[in-house]
N, C-alpha and C positions, 0 to 999 in steps of 0.2 A: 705285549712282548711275550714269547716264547721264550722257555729257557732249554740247554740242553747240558747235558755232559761232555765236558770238550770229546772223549773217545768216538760219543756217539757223534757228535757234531763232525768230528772228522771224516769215520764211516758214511757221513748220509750229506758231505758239504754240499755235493747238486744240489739237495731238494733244500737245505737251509737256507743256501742262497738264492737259489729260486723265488722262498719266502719272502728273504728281505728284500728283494728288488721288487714283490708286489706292494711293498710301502708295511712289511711285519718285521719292527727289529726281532732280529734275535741274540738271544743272550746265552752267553755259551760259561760256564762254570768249568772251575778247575776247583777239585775236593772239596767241594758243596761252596765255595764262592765264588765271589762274578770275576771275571777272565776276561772277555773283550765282548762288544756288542756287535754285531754286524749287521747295517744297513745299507739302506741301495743307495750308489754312486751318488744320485738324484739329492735323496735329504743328506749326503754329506756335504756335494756343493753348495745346498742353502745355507748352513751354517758354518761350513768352514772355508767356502770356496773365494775366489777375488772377487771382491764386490768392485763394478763400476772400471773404467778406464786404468790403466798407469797416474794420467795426471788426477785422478780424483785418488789414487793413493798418495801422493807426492802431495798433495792440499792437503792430507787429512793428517800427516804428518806433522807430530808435535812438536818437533825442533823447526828453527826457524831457516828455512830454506835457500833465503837471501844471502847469507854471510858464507854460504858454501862457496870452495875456493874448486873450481876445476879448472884445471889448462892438460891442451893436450903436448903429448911431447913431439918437440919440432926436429930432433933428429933425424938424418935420412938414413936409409936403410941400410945395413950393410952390402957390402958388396960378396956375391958368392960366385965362386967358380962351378962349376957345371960338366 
């Protein structure tokens, strides 16, 4: 990991992020502490992105799915002038 100084990091973002899309986080400091890290799109979908299907989130759901109550609403629509 790189680290920078947010000012410089700002001044030189091309080439930072250039970095982190080659798979080099970089670490970006505000008055000598860490500020935000910035990696490519890439390793942030492995760890934060949706894993798997809708229904493989819906399964992995820890409330119990069955007792959900949906109906849809059977009104008709209004009517509009035009």
């Amino acid at each position: 990991m790189i680290a920078h100084q947010l000012q410089t990091a700002k001044q030189r973002f091309s080439a930072v992020a250039e970095s982190a899309a080659k798979g080099v986080p970089q670490l970006v400091t505000k008055h000598g502490h860490p500020f935000v890290v910035i990696v490519s799109a890439t390793e942030w979908q492995k760890t934060h992105g949706l894993q798997g299907s809708i229904m493989d989130v819906l399964k992995a759901c820890p409330e119990d799915l069955n007792d959900l109550r949906i109906s849809r609403n059977k009104d008709l629509p209004r009517q509009l002038s035009l």
